[in-house]
Backbone of each chain as ProteinMPNN parsed JSONL, in Angstrom:
{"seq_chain_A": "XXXXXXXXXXXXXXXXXXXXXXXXXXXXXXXXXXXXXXXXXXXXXXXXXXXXXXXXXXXXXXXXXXXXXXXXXXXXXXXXXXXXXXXXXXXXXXXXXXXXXXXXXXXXXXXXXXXXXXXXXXXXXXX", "coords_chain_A": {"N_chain_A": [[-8.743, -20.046, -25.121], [-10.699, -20.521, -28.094], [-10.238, -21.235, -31.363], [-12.144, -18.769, -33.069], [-12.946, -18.837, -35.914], [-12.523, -21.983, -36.444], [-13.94, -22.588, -34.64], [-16.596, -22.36, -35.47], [-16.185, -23.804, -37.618], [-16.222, -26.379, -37.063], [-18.781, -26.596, -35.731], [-20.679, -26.345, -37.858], [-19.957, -28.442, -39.585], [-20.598, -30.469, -37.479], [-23.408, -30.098, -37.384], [-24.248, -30.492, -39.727], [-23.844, -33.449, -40.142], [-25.066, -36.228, -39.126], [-24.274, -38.322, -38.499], [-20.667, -38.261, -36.568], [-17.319, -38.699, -36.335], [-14.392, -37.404, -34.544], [-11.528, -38.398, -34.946], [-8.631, -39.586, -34.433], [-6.073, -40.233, -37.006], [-7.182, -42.155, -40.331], [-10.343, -43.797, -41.009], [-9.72, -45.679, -42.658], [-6.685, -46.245, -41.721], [-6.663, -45.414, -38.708], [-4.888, -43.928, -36.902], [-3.848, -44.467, -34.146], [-5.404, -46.762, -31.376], [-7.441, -46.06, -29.537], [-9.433, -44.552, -31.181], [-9.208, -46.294, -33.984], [-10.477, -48.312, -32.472], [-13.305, -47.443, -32.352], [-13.915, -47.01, -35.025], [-14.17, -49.894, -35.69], [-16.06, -50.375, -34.742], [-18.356, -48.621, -35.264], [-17.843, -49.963, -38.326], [-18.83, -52.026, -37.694], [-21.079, -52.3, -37.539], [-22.463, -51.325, -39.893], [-22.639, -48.497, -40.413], [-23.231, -45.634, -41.201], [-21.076, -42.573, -41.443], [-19.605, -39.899, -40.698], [-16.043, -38.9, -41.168], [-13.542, -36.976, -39.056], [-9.8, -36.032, -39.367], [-8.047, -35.195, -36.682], [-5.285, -35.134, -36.451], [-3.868, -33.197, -37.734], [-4.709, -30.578, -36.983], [-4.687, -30.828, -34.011], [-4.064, -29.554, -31.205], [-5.572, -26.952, -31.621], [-8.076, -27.763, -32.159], [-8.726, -29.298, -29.825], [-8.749, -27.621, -28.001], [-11.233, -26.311, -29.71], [-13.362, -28.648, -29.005], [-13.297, -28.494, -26.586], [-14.555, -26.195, -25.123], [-17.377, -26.566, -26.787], [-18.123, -29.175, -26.138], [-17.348, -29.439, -23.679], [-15.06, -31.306, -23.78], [-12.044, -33.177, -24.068], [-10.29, -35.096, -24.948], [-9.449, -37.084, -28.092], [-10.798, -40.238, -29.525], [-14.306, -38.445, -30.851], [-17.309, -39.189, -30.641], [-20.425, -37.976, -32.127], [-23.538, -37.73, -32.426], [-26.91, -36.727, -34.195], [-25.928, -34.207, -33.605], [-24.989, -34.122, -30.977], [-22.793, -34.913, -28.511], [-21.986, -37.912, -27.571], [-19.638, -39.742, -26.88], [-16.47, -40.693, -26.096], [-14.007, -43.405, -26.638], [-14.623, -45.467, -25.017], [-17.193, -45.119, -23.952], [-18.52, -45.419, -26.328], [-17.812, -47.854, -26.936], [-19.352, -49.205, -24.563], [-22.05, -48.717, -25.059], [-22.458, -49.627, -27.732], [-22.191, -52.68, -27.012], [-24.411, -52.763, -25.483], [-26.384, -52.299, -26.738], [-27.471, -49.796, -26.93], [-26.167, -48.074, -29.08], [-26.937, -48.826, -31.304], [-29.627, -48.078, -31.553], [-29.279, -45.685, -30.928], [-28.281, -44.817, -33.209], [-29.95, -45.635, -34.895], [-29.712, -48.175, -36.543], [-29.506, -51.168, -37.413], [-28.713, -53.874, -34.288], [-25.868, -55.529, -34.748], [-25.536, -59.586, -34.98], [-23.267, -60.718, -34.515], [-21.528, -59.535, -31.442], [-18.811, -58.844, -31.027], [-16.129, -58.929, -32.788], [-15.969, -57.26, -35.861], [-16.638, -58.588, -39.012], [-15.455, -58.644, -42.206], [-15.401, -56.332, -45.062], [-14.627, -52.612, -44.503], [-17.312, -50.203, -44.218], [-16.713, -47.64, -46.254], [-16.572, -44.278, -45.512], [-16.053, -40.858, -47.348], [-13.055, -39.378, -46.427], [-13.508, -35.707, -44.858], [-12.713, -32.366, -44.834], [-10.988, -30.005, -43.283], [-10.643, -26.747, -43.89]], "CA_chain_A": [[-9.82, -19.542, -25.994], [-10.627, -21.536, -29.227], [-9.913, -19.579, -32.772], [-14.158, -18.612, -33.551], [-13.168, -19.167, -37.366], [-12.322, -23.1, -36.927], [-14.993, -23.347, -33.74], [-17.838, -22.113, -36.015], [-16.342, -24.505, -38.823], [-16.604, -27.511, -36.375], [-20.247, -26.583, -35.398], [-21.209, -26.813, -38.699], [-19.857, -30.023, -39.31], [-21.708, -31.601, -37.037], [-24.678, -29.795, -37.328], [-24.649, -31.31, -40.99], [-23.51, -34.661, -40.505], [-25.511, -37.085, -38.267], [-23.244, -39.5, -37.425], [-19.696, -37.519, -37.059], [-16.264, -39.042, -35.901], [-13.117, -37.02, -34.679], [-10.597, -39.449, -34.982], [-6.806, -39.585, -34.838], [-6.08, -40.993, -38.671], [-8.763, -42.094, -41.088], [-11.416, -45.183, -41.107], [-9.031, -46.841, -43.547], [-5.65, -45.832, -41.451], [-6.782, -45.044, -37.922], [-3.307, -43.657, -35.879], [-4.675, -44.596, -32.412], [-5.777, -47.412, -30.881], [-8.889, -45.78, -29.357], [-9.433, -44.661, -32.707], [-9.817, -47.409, -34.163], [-11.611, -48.756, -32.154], [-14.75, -46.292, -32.544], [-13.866, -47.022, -36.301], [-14.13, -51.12, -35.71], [-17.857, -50.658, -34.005], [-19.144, -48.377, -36.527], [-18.048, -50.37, -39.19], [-19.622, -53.437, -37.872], [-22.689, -52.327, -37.497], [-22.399, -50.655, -41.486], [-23.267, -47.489, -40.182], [-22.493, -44.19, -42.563], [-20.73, -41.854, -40.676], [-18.401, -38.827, -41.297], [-14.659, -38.767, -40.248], [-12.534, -36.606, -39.822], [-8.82, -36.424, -38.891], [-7.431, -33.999, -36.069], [-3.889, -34.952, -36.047], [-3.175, -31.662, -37.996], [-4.518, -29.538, -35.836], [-4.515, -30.847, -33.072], [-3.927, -28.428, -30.005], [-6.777, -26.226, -31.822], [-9.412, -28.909, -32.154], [-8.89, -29.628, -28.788], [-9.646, -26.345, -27.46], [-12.752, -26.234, -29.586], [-14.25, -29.294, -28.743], [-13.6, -28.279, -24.668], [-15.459, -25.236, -25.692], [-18.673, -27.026, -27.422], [-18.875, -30.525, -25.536], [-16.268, -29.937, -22.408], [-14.354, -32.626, -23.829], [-10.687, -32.942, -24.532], [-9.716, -36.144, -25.854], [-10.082, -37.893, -29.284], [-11.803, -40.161, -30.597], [-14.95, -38.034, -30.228], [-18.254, -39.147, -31.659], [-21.393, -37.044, -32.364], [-24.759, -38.677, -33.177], [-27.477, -36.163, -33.938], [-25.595, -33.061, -33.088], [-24.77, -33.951, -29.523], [-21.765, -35.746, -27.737], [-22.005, -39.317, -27.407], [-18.99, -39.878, -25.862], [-15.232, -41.361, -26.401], [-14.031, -45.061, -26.934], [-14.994, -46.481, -23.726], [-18.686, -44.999, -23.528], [-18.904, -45.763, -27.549], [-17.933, -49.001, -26.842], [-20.2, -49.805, -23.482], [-23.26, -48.596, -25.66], [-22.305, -50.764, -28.717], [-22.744, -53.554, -26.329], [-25.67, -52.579, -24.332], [-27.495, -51.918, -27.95], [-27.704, -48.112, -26.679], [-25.517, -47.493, -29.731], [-27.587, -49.316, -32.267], [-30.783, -47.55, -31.026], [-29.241, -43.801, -31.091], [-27.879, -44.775, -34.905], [-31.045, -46.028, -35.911], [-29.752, -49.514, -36.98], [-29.716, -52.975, -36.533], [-27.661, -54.38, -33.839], [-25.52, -56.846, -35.57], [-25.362, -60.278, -34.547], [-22.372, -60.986, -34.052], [-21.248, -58.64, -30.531], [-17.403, -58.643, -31.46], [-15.015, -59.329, -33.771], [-16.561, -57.524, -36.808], [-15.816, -59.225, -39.878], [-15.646, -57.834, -43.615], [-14.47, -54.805, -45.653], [-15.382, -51.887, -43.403], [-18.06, -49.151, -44.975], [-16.076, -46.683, -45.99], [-16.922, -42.512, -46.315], [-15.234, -40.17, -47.586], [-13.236, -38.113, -45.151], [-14.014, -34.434, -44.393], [-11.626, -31.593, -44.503], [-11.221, -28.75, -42.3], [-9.737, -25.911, -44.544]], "C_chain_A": [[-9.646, -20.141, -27.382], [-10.555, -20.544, -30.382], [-11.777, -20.493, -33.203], [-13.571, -19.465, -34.998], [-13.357, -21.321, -37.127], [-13.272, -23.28, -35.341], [-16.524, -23.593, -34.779], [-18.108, -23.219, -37.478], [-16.931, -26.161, -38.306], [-18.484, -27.53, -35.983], [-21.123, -26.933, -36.583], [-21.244, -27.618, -38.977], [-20.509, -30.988, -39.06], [-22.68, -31.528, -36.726], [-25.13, -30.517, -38.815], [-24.255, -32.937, -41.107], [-24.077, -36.045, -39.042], [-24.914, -37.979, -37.667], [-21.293, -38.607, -37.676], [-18.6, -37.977, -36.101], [-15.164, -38.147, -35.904], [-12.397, -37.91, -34.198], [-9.461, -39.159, -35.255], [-6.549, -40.358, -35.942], [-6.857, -40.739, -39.305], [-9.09, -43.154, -40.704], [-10.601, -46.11, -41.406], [-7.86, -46.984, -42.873], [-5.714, -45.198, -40.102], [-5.048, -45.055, -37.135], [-3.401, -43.704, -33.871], [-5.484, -45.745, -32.162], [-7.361, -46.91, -30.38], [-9.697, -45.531, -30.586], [-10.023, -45.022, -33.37], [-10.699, -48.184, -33.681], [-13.218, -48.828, -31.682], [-14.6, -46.794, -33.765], [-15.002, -48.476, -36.353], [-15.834, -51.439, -35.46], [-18.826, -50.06, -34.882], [-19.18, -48.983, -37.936], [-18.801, -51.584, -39.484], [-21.106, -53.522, -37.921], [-23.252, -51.616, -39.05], [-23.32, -49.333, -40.979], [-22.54, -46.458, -40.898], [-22.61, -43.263, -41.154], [-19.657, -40.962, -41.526], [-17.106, -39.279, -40.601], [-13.619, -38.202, -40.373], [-11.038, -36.617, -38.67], [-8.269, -35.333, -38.066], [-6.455, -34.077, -35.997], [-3.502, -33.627, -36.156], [-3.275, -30.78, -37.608], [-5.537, -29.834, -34.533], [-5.243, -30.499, -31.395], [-5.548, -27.747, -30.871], [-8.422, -27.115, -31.919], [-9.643, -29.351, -30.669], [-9.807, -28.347, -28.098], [-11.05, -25.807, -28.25], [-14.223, -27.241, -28.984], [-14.638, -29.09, -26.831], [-14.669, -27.539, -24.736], [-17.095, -25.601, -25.825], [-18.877, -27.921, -26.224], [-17.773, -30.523, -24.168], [-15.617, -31.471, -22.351], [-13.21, -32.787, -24.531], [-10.122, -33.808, -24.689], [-10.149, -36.533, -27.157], [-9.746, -39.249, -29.114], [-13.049, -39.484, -29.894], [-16.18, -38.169, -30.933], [-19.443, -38.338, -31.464], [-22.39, -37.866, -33.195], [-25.73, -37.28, -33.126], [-27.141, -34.794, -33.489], [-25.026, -32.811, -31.538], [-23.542, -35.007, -29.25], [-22.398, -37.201, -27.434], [-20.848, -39.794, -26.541], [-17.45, -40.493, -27.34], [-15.549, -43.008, -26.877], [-14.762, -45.982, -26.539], [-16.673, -46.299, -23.851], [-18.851, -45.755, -24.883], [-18.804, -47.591, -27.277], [-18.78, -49.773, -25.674], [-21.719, -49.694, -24.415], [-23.37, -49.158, -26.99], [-23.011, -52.251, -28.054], [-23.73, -53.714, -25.406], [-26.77, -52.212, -25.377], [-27.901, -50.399, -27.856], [-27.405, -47.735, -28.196], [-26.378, -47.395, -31.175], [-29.153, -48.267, -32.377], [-30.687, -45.908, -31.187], [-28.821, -43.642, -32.854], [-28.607, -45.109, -35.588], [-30.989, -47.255, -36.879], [-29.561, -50.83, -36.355], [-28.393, -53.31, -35.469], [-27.311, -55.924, -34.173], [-25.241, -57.949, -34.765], [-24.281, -60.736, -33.529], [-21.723, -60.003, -33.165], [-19.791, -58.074, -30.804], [-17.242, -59.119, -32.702], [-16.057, -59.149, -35.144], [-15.755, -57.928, -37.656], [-16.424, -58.462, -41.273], [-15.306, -56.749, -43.971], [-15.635, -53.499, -44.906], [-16.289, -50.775, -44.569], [-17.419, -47.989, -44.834], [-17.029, -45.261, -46.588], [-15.853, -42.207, -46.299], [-14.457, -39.017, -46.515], [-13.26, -36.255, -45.596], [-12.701, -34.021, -43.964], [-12.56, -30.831, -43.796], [-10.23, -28.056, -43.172], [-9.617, -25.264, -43.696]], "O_chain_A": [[-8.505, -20.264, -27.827], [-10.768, -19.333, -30.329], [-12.288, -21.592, -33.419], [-13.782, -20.674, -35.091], [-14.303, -21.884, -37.678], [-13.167, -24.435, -34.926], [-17.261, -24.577, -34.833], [-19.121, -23.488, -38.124], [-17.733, -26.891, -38.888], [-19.195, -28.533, -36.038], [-22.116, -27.651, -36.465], [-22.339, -28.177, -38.908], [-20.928, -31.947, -39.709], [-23.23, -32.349, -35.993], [-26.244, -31.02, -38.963], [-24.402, -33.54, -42.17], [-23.307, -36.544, -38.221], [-25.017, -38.357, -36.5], [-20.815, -38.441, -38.798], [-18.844, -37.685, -34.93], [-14.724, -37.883, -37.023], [-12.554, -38.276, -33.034], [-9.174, -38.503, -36.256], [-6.939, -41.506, -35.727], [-7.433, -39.651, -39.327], [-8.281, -43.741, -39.985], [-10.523, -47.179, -40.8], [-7.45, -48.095, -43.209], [-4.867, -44.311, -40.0], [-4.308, -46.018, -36.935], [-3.057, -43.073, -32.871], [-6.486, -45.737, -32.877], [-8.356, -47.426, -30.889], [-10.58, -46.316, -30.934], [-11.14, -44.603, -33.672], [-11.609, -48.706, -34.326], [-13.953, -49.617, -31.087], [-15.65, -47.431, -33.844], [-16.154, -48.441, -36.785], [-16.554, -52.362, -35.843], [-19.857, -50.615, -35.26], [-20.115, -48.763, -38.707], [-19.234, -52.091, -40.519], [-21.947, -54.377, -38.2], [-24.459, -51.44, -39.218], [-24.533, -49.248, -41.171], [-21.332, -46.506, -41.128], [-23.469, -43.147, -40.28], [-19.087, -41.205, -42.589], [-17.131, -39.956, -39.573], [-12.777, -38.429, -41.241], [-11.075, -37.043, -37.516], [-7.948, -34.36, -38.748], [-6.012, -33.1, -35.393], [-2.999, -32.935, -35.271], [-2.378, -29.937, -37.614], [-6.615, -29.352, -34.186], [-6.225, -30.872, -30.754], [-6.607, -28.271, -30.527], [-9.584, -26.781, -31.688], [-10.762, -29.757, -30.354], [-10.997, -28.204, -27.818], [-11.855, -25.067, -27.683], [-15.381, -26.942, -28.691], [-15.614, -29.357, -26.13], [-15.759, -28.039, -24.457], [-17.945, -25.051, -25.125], [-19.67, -27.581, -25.346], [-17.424, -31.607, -23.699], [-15.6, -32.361, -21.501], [-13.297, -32.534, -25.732], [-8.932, -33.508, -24.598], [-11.336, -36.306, -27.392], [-8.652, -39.578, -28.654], [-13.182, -39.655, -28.683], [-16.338, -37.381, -31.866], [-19.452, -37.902, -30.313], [-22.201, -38.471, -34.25], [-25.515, -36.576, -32.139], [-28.058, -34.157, -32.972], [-24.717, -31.737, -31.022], [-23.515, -35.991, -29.988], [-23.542, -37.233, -26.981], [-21.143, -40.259, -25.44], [-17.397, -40.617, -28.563], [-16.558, -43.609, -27.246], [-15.349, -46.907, -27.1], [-17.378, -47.307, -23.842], [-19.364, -46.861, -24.717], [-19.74, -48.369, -27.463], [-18.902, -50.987, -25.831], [-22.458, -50.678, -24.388], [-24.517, -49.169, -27.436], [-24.041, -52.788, -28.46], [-23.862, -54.677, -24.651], [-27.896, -51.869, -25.016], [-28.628, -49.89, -28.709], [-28.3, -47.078, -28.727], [-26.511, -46.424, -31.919], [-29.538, -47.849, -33.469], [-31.584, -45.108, -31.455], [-29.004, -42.648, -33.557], [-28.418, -45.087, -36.804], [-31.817, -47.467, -37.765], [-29.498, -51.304, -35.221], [-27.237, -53.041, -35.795], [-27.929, -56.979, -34.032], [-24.679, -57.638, -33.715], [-24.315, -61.005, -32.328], [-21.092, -59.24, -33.897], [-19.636, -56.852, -30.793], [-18.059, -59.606, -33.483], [-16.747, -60.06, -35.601], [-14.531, -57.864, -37.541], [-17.503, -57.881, -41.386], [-14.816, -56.027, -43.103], [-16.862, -53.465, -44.818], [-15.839, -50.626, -45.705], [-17.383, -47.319, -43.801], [-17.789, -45.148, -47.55], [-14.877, -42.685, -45.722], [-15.021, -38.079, -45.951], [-12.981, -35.837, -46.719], [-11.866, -34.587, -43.259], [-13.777, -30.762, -43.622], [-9.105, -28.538, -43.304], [-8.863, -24.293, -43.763]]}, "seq_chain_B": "XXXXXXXXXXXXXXXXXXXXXXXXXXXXXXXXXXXXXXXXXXXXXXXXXXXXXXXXXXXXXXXXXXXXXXXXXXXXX", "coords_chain_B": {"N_chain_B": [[5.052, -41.047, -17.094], [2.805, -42.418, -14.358], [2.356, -41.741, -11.172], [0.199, -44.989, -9.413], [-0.966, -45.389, -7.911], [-1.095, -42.662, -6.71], [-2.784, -41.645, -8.584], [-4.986, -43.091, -8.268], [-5.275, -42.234, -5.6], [-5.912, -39.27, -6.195], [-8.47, -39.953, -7.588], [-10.405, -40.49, -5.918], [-10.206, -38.429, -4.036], [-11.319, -36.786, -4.708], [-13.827, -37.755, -5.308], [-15.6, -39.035, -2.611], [-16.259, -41.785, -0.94], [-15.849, -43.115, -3.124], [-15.157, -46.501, -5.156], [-12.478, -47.367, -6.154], [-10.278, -48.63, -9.005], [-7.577, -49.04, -10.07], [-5.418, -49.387, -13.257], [-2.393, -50.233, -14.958], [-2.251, -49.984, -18.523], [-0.741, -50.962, -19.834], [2.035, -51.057, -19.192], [3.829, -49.258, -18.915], [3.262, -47.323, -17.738], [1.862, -44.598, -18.307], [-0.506, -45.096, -20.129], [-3.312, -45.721, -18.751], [-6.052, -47.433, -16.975], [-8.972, -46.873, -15.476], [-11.507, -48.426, -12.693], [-14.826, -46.697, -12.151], [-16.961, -46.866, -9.131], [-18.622, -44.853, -8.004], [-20.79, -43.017, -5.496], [-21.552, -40.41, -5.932], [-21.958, -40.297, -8.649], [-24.798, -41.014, -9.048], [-27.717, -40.357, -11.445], [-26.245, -39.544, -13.427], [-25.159, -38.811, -16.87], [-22.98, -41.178, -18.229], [-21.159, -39.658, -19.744], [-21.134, -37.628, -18.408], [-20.266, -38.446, -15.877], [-17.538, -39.5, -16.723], [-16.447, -36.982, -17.166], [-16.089, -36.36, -14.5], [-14.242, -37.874, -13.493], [-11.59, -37.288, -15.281], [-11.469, -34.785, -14.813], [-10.705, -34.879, -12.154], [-8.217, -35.712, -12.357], [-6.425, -34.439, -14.034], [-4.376, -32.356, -13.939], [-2.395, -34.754, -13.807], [-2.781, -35.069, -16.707], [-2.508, -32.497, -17.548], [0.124, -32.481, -17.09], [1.603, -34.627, -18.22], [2.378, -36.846, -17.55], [0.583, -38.727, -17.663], [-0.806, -40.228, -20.743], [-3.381, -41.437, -21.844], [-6.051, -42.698, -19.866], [-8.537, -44.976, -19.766], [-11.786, -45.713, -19.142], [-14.084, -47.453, -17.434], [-17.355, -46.434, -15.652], [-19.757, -46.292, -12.944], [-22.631, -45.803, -11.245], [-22.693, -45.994, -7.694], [-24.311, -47.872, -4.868]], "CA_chain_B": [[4.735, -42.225, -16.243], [2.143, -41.815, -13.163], [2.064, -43.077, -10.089], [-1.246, -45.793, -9.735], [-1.617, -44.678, -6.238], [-1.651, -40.92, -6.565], [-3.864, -41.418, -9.569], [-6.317, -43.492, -7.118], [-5.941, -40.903, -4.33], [-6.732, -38.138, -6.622], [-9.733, -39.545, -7.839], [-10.578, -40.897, -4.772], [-10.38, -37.347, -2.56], [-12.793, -35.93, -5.493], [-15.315, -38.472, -5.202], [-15.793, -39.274, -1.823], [-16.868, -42.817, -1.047], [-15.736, -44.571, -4.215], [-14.682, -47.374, -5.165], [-11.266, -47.132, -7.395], [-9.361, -49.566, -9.033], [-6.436, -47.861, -11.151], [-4.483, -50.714, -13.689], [-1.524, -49.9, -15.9], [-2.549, -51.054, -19.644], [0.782, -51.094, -21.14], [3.242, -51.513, -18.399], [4.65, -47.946, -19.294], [2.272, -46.211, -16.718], [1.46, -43.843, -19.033], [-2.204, -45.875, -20.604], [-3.999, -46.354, -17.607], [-7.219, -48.195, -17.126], [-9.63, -47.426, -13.842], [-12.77, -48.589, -12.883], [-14.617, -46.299, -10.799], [-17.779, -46.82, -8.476], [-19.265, -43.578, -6.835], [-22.604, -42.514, -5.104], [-21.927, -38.84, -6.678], [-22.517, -40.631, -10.022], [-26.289, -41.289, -9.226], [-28.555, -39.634, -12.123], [-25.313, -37.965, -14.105], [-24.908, -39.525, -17.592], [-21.722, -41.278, -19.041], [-20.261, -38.626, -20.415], [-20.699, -36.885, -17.132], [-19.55, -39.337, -15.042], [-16.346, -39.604, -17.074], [-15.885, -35.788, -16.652], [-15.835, -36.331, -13.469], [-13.019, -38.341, -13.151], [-10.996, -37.069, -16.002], [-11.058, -33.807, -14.167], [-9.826, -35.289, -10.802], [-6.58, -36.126, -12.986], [-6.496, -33.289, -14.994], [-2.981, -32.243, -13.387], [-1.603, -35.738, -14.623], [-2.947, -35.392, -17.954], [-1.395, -31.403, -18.519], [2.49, -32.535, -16.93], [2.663, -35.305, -18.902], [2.812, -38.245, -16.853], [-0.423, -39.492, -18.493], [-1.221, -40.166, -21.847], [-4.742, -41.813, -21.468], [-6.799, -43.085, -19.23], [-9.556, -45.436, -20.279], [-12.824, -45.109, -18.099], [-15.491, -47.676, -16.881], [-17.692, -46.064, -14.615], [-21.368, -46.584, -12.581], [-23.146, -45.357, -9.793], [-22.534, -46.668, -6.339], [-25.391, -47.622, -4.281]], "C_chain_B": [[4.398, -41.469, -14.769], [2.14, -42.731, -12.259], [0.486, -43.619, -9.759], [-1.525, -45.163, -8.689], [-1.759, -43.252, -6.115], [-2.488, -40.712, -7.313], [-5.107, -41.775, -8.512], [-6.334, -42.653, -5.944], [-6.681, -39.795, -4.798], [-8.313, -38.095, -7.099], [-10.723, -39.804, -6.489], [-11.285, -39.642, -3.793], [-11.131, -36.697, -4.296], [-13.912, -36.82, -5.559], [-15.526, -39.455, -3.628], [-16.577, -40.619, -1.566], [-16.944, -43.723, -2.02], [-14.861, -44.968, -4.576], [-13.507, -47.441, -6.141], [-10.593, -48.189, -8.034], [-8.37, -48.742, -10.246], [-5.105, -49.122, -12.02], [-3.808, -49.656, -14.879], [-1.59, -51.061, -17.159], [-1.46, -51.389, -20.529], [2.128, -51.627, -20.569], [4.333, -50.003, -18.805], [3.598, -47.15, -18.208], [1.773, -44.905, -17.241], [-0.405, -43.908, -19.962], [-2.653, -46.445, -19.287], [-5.554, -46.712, -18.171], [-7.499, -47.865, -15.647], [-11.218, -47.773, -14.342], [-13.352, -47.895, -11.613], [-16.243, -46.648, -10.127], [-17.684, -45.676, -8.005], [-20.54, -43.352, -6.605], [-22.323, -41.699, -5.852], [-22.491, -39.369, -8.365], [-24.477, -40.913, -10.409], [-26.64, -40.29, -10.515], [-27.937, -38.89, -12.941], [-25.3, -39.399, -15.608], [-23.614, -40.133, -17.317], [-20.574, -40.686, -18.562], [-20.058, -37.41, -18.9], [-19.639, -37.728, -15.714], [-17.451, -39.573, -15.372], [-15.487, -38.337, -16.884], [-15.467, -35.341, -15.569], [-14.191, -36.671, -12.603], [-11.797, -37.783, -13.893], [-10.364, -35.248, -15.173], [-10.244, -33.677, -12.49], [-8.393, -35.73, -11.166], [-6.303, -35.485, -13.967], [-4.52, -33.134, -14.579], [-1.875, -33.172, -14.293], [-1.639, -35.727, -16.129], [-1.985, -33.915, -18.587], [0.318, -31.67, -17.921], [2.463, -33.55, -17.786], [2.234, -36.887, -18.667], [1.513, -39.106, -17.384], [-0.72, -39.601, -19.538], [-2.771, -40.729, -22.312], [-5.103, -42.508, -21.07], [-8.478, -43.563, -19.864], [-10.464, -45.907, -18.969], [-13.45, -46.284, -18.401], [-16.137, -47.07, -15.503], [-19.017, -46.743, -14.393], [-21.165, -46.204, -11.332], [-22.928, -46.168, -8.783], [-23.647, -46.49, -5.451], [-26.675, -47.62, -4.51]], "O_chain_B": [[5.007, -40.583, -14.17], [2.006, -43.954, -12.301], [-0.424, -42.793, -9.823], [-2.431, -44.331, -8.661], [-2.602, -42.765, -5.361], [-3.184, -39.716, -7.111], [-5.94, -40.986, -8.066], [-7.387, -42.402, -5.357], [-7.688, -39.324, -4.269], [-9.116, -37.163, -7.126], [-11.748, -39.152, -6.291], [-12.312, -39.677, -3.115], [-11.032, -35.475, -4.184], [-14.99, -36.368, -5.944], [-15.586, -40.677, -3.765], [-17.712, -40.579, -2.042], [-17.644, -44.733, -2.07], [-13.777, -44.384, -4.57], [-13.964, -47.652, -7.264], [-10.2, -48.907, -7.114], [-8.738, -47.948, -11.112], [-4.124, -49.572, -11.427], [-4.334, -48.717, -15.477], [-1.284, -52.253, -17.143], [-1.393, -51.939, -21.628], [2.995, -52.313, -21.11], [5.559, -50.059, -18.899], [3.529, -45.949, -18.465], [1.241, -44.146, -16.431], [-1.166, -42.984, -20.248], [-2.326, -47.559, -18.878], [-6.087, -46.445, -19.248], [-6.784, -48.248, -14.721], [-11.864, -47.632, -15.38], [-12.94, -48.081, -10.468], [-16.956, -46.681, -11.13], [-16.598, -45.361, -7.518], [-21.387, -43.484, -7.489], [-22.826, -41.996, -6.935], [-23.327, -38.769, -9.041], [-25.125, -40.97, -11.454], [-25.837, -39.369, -10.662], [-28.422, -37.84, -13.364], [-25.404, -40.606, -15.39], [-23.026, -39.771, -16.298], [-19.666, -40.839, -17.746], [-19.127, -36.673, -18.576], [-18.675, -37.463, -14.997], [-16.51, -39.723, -14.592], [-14.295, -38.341, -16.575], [-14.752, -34.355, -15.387], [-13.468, -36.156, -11.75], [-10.8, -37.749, -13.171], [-9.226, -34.788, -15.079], [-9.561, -32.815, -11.937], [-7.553, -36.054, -10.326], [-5.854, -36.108, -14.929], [-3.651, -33.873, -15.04], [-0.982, -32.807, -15.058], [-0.744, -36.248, -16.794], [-1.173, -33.919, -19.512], [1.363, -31.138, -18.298], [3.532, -33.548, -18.397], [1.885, -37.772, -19.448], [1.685, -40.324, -17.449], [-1.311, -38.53, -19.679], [-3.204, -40.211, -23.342], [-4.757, -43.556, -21.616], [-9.345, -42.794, -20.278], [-9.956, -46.382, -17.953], [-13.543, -46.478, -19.613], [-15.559, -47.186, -14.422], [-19.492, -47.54, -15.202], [-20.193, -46.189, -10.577], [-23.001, -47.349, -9.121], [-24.057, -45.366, -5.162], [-27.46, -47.291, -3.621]]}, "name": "protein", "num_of_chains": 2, "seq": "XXXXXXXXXXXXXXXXXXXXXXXXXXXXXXXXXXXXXXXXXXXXXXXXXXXXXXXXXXXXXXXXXXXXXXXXXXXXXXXXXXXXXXXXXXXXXXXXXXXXXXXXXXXXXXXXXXXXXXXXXXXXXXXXXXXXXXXXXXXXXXXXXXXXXXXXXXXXXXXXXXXXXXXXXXXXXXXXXXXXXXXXXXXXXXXXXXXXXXXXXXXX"}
């Protein structure tokens, strides 16, 4: 059972933030390979997104997101208020332009290897 | 560290009729990689499709022996 106080804080979250990343690290400092590489796709496409970091808690973030989206790994993105998926889906719909199309921007030329200083936001606490 | 073959049986005897391939991405058997084909996948998103499997190795993922499993999936058929 997930603690209500930090489920109801997560709902908000990403009821206010259209594009919303739970990520192991930050943007600038991703601690995870998958991670990062949700980071690497949003940054290539200069898409503004939120992000925030669950290392610290963890175990409880887990059990809310099972809760909301029956889904228990990170990285976990959120477009629009709804589940999008992990690395693997984030990254099949990067390359199938799905991704570009649910974020409302251009799909960038170049398919891989983005290049340039990534668009950074600010990250998002969880008090 | 999991065994490749009990991972591919397990998802295997939950999806009846598909196609498995189960690769170790690290050489620590712990980061796996499958790719799975199934009919049951007709008409389910993604994100469902991945639930699918993730829950046929659920076991491996709370002892231990897995640390993550990275998913391509699609319908079979």
């Amino acid at each position: 059972m997930a603690d209500a106080e930090l489920k109801q804080k997560v709902e908000e979250l990403i009821a206010a933030n259209p594009v919303l990343l739970f990520m192991k690290g930050t943007p600038e400092a991703p601690r995870c390979g998958f991670s990062m590489r949700v980071v690497q796709v949003l940054d290539s496409m200069d898409a503004e997104y939120g992000a925030i970091d669950v290392l610290p808690a963890l175990q409880p973030l887990r059990e809310v997101t099972t809760e909301i989206s029956d889904w228990q790994t990170f990285p976990q993105l959120y477009v629009n208020g709804e589940l999008l998926g992990g690395a693997d889906i984030v990254e099949e719909m990067f390359d199938s332009g799905e991704l570009a199309e649910a974020l409302g921007v251009e799909q960038p030329e170049a398919v891989s290897a983005p290049a340039g200083p990534p668009a950074q936001s600010p990250p998002l606490q969880i008090e | 560290m999991a065994d490749l073959a009990e991972i591919q049986q397990m998802i295997e005897a939950a999806l009846p009729g598909a196609e498995v391939e189960v690769a170790d991405e690290t050489g620590t058997a712990d980061h796996l990689r499958a790719t799975v084909s199934a009919p049951q996948f007709k008409g389910l998103s993604r994100l469902d499709q991945h639930r699918m499997v993730k829950a046929a190795v659920k076991p491996r993922f709370d002892d231990g022996a897995i640390h993550a499993l990275s998913l391509k999936t699609e319908p079979l058929g």
